[in-house]
MARVEXMAR-689030 format. One record per residue (C-alpha): residue number from 1; x, y, z; residue in three letters. Coordinates in steps of 0.5 Angstrom, whole numbers, plus 500, padded with zeros to 3 digits. Layout:
<pts>
+-----+-----+-----+-----+-----+
|   i |   u |   v |   w |  aa |
+-----+-----+-----+-----+-----+
| NUM |   X |   Y |   Z | ALA |
...
+-----+-----+-----+-----+-----+
</pts>
This chain:
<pts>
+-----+-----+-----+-----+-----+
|   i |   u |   v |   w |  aa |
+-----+-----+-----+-----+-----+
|   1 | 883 | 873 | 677 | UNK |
|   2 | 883 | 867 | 673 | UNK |
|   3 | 884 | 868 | 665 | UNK |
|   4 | 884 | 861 | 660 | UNK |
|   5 | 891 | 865 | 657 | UNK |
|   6 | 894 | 865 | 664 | UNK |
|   7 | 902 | 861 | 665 | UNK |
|   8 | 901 | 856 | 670 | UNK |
|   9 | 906 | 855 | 675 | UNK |
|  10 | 910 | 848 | 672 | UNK |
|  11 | 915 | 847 | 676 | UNK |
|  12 | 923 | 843 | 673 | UNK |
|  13 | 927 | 843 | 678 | UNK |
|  14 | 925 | 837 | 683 | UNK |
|  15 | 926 | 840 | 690 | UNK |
|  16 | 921 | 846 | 687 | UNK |
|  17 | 916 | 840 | 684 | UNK |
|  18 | 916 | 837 | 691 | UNK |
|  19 | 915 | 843 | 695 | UNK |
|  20 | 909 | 845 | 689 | UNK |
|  21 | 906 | 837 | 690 | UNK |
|  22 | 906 | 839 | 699 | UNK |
|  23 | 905 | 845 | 700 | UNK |
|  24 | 903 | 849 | 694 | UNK |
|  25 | 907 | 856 | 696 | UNK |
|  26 | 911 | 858 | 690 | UNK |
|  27 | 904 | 856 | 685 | UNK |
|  28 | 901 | 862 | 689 | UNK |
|  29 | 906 | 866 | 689 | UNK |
|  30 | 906 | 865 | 681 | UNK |
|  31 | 899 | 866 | 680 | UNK |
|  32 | 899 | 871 | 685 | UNK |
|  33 | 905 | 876 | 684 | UNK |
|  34 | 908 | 874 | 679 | UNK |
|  35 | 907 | 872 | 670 | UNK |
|  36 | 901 | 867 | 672 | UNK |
|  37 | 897 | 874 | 674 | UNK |
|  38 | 895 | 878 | 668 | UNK |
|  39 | 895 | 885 | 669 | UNK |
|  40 | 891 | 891 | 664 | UNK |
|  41 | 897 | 893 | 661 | UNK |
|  42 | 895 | 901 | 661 | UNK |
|  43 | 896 | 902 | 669 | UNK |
|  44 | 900 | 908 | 670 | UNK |
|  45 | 904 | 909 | 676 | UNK |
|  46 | 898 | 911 | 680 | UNK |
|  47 | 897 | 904 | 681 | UNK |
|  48 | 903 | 904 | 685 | UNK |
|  49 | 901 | 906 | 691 | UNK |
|  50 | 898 | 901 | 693 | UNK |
|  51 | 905 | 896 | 693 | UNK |
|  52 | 908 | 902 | 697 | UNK |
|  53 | 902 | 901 | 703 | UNK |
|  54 | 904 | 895 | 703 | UNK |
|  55 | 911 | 896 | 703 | UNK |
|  56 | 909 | 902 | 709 | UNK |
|  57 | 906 | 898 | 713 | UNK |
|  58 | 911 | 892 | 714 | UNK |
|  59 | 916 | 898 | 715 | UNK |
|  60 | 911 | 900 | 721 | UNK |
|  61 | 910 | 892 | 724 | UNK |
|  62 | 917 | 891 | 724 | UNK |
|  63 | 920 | 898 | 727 | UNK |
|  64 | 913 | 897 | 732 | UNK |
|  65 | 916 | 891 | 734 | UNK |
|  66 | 923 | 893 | 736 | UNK |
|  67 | 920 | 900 | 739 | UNK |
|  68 | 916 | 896 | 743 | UNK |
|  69 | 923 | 892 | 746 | UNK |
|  70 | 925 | 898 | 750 | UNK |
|  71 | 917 | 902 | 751 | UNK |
|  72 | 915 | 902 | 758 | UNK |
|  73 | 908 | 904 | 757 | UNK |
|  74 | 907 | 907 | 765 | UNK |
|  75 | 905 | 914 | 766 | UNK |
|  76 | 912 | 915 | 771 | UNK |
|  77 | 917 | 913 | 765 | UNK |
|  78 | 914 | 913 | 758 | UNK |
|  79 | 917 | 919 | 756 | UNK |
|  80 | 923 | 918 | 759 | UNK |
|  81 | 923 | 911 | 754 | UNK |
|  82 | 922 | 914 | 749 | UNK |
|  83 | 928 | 919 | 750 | UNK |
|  84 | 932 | 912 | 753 | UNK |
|  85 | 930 | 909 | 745 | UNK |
|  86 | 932 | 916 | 742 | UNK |
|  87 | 939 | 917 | 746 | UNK |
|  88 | 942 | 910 | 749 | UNK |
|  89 | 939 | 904 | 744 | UNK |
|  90 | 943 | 903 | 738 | UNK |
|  91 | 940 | 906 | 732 | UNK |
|  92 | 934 | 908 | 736 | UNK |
|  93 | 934 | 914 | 734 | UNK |
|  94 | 932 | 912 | 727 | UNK |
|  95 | 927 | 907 | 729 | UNK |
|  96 | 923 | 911 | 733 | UNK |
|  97 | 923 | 917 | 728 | UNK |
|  98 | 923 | 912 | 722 | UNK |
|  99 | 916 | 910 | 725 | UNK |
| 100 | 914 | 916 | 726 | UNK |
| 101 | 915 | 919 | 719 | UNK |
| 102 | 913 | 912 | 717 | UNK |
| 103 | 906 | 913 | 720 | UNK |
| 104 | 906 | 920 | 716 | UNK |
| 105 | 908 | 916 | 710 | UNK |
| 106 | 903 | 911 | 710 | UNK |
| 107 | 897 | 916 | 710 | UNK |
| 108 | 899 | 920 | 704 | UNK |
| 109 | 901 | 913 | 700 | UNK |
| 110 | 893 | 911 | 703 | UNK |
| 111 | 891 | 918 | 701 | UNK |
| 112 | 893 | 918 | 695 | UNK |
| 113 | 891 | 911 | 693 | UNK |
| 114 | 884 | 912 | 696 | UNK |
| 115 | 883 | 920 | 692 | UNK |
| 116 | 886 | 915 | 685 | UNK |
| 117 | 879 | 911 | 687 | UNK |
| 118 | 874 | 916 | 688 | UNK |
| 119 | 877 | 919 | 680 | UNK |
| 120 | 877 | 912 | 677 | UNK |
| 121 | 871 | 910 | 681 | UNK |
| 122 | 875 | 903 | 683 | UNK |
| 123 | 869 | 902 | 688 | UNK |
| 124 | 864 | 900 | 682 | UNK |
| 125 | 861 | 893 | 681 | UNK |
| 126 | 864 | 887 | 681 | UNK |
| 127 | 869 | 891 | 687 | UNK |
| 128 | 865 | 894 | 692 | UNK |
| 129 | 868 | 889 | 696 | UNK |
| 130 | 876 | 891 | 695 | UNK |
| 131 | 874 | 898 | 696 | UNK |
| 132 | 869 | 896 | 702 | UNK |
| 133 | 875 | 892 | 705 | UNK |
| 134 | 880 | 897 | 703 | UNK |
| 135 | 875 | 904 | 707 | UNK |
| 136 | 875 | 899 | 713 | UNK |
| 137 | 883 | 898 | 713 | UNK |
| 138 | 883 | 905 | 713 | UNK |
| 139 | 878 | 906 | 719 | UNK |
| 140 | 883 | 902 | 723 | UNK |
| 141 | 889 | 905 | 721 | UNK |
| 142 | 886 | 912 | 724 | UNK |
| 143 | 885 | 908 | 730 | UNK |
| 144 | 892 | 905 | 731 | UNK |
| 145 | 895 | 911 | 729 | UNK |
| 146 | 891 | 914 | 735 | UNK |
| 147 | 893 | 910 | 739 | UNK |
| 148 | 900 | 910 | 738 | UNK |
| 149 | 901 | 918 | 737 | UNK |
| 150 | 899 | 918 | 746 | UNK |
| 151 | 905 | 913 | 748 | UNK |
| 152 | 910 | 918 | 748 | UNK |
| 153 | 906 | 921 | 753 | UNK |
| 154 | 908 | 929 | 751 | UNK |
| 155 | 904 | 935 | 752 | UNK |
| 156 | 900 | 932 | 746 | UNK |
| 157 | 899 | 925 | 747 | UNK |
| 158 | 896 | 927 | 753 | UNK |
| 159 | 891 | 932 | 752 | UNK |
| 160 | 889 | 929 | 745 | UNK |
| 161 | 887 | 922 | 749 | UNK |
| 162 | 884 | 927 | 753 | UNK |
| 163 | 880 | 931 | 747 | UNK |
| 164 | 878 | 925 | 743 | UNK |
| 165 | 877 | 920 | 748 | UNK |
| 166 | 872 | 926 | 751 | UNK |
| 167 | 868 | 926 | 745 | UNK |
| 168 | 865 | 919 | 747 | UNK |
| 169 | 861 | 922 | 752 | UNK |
| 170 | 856 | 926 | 747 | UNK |
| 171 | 854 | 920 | 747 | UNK |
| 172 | 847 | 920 | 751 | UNK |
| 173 | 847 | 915 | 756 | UNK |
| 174 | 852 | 910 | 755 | UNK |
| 175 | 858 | 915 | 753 | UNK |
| 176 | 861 | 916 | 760 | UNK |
| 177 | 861 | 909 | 762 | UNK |
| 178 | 864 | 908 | 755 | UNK |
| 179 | 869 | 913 | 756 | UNK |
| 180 | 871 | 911 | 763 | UNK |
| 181 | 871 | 904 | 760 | UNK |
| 182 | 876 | 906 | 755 | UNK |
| 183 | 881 | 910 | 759 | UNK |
| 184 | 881 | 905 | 765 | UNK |
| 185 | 879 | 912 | 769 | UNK |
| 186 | 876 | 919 | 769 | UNK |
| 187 | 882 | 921 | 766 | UNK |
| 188 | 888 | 919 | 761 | UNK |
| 189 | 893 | 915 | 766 | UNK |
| 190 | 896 | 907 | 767 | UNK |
| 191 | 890 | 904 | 765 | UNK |
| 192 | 890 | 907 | 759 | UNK |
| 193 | 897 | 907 | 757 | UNK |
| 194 | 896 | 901 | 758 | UNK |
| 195 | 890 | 899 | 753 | UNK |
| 196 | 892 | 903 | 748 | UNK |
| 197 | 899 | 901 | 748 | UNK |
| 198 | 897 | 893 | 747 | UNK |
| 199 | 892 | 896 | 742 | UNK |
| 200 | 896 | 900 | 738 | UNK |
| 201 | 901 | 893 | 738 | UNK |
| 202 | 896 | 888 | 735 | UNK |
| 203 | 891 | 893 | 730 | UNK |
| 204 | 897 | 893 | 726 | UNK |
| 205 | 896 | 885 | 725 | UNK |
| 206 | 890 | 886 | 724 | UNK |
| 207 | 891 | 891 | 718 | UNK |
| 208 | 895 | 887 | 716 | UNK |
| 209 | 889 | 881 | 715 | UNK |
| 210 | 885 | 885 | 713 | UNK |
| 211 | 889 | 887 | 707 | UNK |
| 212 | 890 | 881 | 706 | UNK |
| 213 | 883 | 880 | 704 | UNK |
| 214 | 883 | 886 | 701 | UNK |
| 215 | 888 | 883 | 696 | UNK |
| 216 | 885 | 876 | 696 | UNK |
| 217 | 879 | 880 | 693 | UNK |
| 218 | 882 | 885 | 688 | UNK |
| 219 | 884 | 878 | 684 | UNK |
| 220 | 876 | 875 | 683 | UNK |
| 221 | 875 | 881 | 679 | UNK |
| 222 | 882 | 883 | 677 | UNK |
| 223 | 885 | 890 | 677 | UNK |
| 224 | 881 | 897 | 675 | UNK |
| 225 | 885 | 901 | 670 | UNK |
| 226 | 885 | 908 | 668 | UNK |
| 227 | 880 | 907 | 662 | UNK |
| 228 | 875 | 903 | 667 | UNK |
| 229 | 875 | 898 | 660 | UNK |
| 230 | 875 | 892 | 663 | UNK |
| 231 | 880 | 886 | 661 | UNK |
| 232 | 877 | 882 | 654 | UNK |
| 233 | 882 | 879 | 650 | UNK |
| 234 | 890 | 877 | 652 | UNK |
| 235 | 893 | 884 | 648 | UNK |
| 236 | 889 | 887 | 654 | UNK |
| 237 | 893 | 884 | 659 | UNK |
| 238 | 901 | 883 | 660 | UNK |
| 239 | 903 | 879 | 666 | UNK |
| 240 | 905 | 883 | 673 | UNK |
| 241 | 912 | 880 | 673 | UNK |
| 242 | 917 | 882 | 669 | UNK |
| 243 | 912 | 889 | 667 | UNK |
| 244 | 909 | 891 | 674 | UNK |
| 245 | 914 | 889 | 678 | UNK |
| 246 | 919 | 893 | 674 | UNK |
| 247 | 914 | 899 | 675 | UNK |
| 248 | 913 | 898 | 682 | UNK |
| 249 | 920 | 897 | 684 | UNK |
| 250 | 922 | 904 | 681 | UNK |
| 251 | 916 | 908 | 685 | UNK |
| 252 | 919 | 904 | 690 | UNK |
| 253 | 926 | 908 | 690 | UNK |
| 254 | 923 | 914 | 688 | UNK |
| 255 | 918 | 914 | 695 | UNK |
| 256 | 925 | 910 | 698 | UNK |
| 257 | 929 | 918 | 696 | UNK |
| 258 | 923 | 921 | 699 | UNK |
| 259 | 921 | 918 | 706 | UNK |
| 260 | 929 | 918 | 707 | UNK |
| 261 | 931 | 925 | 706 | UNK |
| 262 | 924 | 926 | 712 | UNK |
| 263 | 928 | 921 | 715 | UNK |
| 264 | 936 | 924 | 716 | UNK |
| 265 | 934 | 931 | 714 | UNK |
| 266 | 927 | 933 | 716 | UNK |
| 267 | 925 | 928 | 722 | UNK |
| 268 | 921 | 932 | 727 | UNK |
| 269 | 918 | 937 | 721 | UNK |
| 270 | 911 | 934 | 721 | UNK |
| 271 | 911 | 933 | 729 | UNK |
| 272 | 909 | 938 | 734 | UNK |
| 273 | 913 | 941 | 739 | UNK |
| 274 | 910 | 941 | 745 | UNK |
| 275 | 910 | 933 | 745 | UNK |
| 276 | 917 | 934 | 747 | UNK |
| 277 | 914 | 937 | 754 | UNK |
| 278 | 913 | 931 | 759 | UNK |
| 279 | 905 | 931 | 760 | UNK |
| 280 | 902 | 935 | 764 | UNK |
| 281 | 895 | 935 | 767 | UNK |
| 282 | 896 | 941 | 770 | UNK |
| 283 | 898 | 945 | 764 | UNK |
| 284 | 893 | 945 | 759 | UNK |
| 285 | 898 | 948 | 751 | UNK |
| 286 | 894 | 953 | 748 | UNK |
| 287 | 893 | 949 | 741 | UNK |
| 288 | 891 | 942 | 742 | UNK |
| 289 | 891 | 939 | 734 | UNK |
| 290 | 892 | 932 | 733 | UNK |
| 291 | 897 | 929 | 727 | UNK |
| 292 | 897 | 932 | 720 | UNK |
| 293 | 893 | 926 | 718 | UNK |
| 294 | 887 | 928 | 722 | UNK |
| 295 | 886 | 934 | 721 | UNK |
| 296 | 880 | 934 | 716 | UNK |
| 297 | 876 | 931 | 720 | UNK |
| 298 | 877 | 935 | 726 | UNK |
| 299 | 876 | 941 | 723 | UNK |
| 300 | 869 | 938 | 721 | UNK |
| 301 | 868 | 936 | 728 | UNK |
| 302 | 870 | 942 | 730 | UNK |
| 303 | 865 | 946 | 725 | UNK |
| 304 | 859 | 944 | 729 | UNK |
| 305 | 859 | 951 | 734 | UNK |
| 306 | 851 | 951 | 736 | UNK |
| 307 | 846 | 946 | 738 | UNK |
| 308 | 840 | 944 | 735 | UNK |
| 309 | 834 | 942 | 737 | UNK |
| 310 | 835 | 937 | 743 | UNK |
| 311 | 842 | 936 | 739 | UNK |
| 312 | 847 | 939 | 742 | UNK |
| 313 | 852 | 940 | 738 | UNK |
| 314 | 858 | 936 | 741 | UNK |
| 315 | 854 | 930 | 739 | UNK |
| 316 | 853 | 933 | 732 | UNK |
| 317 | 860 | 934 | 731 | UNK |
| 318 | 863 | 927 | 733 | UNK |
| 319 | 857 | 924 | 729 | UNK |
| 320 | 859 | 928 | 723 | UNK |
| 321 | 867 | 925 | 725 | UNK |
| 322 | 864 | 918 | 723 | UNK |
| 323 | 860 | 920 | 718 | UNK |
| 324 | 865 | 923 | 713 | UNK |
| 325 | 869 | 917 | 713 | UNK |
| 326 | 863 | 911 | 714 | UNK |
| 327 | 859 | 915 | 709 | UNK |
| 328 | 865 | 913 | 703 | UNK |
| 329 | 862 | 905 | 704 | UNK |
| 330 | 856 | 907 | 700 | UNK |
| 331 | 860 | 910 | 694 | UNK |
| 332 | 858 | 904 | 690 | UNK |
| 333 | 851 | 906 | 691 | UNK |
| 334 | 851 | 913 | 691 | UNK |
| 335 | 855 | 914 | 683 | UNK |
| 336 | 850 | 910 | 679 | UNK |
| 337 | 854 | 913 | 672 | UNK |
| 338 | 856 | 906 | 668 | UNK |
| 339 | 863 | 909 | 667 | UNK |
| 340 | 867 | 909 | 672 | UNK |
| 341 | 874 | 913 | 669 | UNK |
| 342 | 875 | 920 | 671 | UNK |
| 343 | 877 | 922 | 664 | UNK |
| 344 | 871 | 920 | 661 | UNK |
| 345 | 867 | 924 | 665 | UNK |
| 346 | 868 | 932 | 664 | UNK |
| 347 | 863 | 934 | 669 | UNK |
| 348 | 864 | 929 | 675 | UNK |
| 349 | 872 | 931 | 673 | UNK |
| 350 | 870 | 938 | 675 | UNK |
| 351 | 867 | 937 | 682 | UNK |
| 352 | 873 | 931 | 683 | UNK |
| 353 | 878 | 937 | 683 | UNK |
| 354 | 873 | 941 | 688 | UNK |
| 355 | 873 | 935 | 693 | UNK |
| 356 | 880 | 935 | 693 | UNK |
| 357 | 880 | 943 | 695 | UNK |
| 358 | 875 | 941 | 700 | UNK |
| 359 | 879 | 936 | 704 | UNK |
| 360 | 885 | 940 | 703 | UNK |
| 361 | 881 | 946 | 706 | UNK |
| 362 | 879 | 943 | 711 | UNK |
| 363 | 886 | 940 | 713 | UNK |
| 364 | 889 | 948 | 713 | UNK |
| 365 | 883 | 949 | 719 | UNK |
| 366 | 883 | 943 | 723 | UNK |
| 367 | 891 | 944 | 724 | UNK |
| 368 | 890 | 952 | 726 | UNK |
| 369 | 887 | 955 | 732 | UNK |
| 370 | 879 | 955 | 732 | UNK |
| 371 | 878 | 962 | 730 | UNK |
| 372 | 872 | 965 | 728 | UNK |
| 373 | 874 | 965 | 721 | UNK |
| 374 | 877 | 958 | 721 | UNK |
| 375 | 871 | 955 | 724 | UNK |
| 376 | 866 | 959 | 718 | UNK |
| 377 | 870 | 956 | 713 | UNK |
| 378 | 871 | 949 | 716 | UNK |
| 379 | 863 | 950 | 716 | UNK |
| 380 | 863 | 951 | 710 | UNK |
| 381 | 868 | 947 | 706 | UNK |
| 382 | 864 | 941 | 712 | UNK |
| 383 | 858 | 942 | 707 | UNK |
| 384 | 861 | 942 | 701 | UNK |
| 385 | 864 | 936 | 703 | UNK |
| 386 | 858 | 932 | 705 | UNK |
| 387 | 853 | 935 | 699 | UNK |
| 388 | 859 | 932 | 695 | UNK |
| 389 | 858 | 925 | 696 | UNK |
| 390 | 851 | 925 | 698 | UNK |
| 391 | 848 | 930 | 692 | UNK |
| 392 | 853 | 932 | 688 | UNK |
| 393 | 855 | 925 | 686 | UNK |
| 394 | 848 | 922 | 684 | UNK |
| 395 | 845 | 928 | 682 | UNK |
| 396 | 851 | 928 | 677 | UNK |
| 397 | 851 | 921 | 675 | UNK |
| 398 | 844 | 921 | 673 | UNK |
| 399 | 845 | 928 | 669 | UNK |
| 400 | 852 | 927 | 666 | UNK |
| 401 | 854 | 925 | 658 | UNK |
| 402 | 860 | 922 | 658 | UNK |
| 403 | 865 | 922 | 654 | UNK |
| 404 | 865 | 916 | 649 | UNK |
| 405 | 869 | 910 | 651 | UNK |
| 406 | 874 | 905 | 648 | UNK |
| 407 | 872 | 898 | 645 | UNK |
| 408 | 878 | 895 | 649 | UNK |
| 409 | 884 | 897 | 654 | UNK |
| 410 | 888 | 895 | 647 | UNK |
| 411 | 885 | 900 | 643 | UNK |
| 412 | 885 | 906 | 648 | UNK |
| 413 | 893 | 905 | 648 | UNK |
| 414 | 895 | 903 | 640 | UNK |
| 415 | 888 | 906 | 638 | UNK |
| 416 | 884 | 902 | 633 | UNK |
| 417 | 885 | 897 | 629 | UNK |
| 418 | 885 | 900 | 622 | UNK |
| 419 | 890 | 905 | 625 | UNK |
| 420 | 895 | 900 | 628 | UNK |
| 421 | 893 | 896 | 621 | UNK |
| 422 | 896 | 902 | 616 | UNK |
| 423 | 902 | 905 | 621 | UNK |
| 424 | 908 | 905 | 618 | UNK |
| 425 | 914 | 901 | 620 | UNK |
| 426 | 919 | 903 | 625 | UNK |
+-----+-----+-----+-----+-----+
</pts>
C-alpha cells in the first residue's frame, strides 16, 4: 500500500547504505512490516490472527522437517518411527506432539480469522484477491493435513485414507482410475504412504507461497479495519511498527500460553485413541471419524443418505464436500451490500450468529456416530448452511438498511470533529 504520508527507508549507517543500494532488503522489510507501512488505526485484536498462521505455519515447517529426519514412510515400519520419534530421539516427544497440536492450532487461528472475514466482509472490492488467495491456502491446508494425519499409520490413519480416498470413486467413469492412481494400489499401502508422505512435505512450502502472494496482495489495497471505512487521510492511519507489532507481540504470548499448556498438559486430547493401535486392515474400528477440523464437512458429506434421480447419493455428498468450501470464492459476488462491517448491519449480524451455529452443529455431528438423529440434523444444519450463502446473503444484501457509517476511520475512534473540538483537557 503506497500513501504520500508513508516513511521512506533512509538508511545512515554506511554498511545498511550499501546493502539498501545492492540488495534492498532491509527497504522491504521497512515498507512492508515496519513504520514505512501505514495500518488503520482502529484494528482490534481479531486482526492478529493472521500473524499467528503465519507463526502456525512456520512452527508446522520447521517441526515437519525434523520429524521427517527419522519417519520411515513404509507400511512395515511407520508406526514403530513414530514410536522410535516419540521414546529414543532427543525431545522427539515434544516435536511430534508439538506438530500435532500445531496442526489443530493452526486450524483455529485460520478459522478464527476466516469467520473475523465473513463478519467484516474483508472479501469485498478492491480485496476479493486476498481473500480468493486466502480460501485457496486454506484448501491446501486440508489437504496437507490429510496427508499428514495417515502417516502414523494407526487404526485411523489407515482407515480414514481408505474412507476418503474412497469418495473419488463416485465419480463416474474416471473415479476408480483416479482413486487407484492416487493410492498407488486398491488399497492404502507403500505406494500410498509414500505419495502422501512426499505430498505432505512439499504442500507446506507450497503454503507458504501462497501466503506469500496472499500477503503481497493484502499491501495493494491495504488492510480492511473493523468499520469497513476506508484509509483517507494520515490520522487514520499509524504505522505498523511500533503500534502492531507491539499488539501482535502479546496476542502472540497469550496463543504461546495457550498452545503450551495443550503441549505439556493436554497433548493427546484432541487425537484419537484408536490411532495408537497399529493398522490393521482386517479390523475395521467401530467410528471411523477424521481430525476435529474436518468434522463439518464430513458431516455434510455424511447427510446425503438417498439418491436422486440417476444421482447416487455418494457422489452427491462428495460434491456437496467440495461445495461447502469452493462455494466461499464467490463471496465477493454473492454479498452485493455496499457496507462491509458486521457492526453496521443489524439483520446480516443476525444470520452471521446463526452461521456460526451452523458450522458448530455441524462439528458436533460429524465427530459422532452416524446415527438417525445425527444424520437428520447434519441434514438439516448442511441446508441451512448452503441457503445461507447462496439465498440468505444476497437476499439480505439487497433488502437490508444498514446502519449509518462514520466519515473517516478518524472519527469512528474520537468521534466527530466538533466533538473532539469542545473536549475538555486531560
Amino acid at each position: 500500500m503506497s500513501f504520500p504520508w508513508a516513511n521512506h527507508y533512509k538508511p545512515s549507517h554506511p554498511l545498511m547504505q550499501w546493502l539498501d543500494e545492492k540488495l534492498p532488503l532491509p527497504r522491504f522489510v521497512y515498507n512492508a512490516v515496519g513504520a514505512g507501512y501505514p495500518v488503520p488505526r482502529n484494528l482490534n485484536y481479531m486482526w492478529n490472527f493472521g500473524i499467528l498462521a503465519g507463526v502456525c505455519l512456520m512452527l508446522q515447517i520447521v517441526t515437519g522437517i525434523v520429524l521427517a529426519m527419522h519417519y520411515a514412510a513404509n507400511a512395515g515400519v511407520a508406526f514403530d518411527s513414530v514410536e522410535h520419534i516419540m521414546r529414543d530421539v532427543n525431545w522427539g516427544w515434544m516435536l511430534r506432539y508439538g506438530h500435532a497440536n500445531g496442526a489443530s492450532a493452526f486450524f483455529v487461528v485460520v478459522y478464527i480469522h476466516i469467520f473475523r472475514g465473513f463478519f467484516y466482509a474483508s472479501y469485498k472490492p478492491p480485496r476479493e484477491m486476498i481473500w480468493l488467495l486466502g480460501v485457496t491456502i486454506f484448501l491446501l491446508m486440508m489437504a496437507t493435513a490429510f496427508m499428514g494425519y495417515v502417516l502414523p499409520w494407526g487404526q485411523m490413519s489407515f482407515w480414514g485414507a481408505k474412507v476418503i480416498t474412497g469418495l473419488f470413486s463416485a465419480i463416474p467413469v474416471v473415479g476408480e482410475p483416479l482413486q487407484q492412481w492416487l493410492l498407488g494400489g486398491f488399497a492404502p499401502d507403500n505406494a500410498a504412504l509414500n505419495r502422501f508422505f512426499s505430498l505432505h512435505f512439499l504442500l507446506p512450502f507450497v503454503i507458504l507461497g501462497v501466503v506469500i502472494l496472499h500477503v503481497w496482495a493484502l499491501h495493494i489495497p491495504g488492510s480492511s479495519n473493523p468499520t469497513g471505512v476506508e484509509v483517507k487521510t494520515e490520522s487514520d492511519t499509524v504505522p505498523f511498527h511500533p503500534y502492531y507489532t507491539a499488539k501482535d507481540g502479546f496476542g502472540l504470548g497469550v496463543f504461546a500460553v495457550l498452545y503450551c499448556a495443550l503441549l505439556f498438559f493436554m497433548p493427546n486430547m484432541l487425537g484419537h485413541p484408536d490411532n495408537y493401535i497399529q493398522a490393521n486392515p482386517l479390523s475395521t474400528p467401530a467410528h471411523i471419524v477424521p481430525e476435529w477440523y474436518f468434522w463439518p464437512f464430513y458431516a455434510i458429506l455424511r447427510a446425503f443418505t438417498a439418491d436422486f434421480l440417476f444421482i447416487p447419493a455418494k457422489l452427491m455428498g462428495v460434491l456437496a464436500m467440495f461445495s461447502a468450501i469452493l462455494v466461499w470464492f464467490f463471496l465477493p459476488w454473492l454479498d452485493t451490500s455496499p457496507v462491509r462491517s458486521g457492526h453496521y448491519r443489524p439483520l446480516f449480524r443476525k444470520f452471521f450468529y446463526l452461521l456460526v451455529i451452523d458450522v458448530v452443529v455441524l462439528g458436533y455431528c460429524g465427530g459422532s456416530p452416524a446415527e438417525t438423529k445425527y444424520v437428520l440434523i447434519s441434514q438439516i444444519a448442511a441446508m441451512y448452511y448452503f441457503l445461507h450463502f447462496l439465498v440468505i446473503l444476497p437476499i439480505v444484501a439487497s433488502i437490508e438498511k444498514p446502519a449509518p457509517l462514520p466519515f473517516s476511520i478518524t472519527e469512528a475512534v474520537l468521534g466527530k470533529d466538533d466533538q473532539i473540538a469542545h473536549a475538555p483537557a486531560a
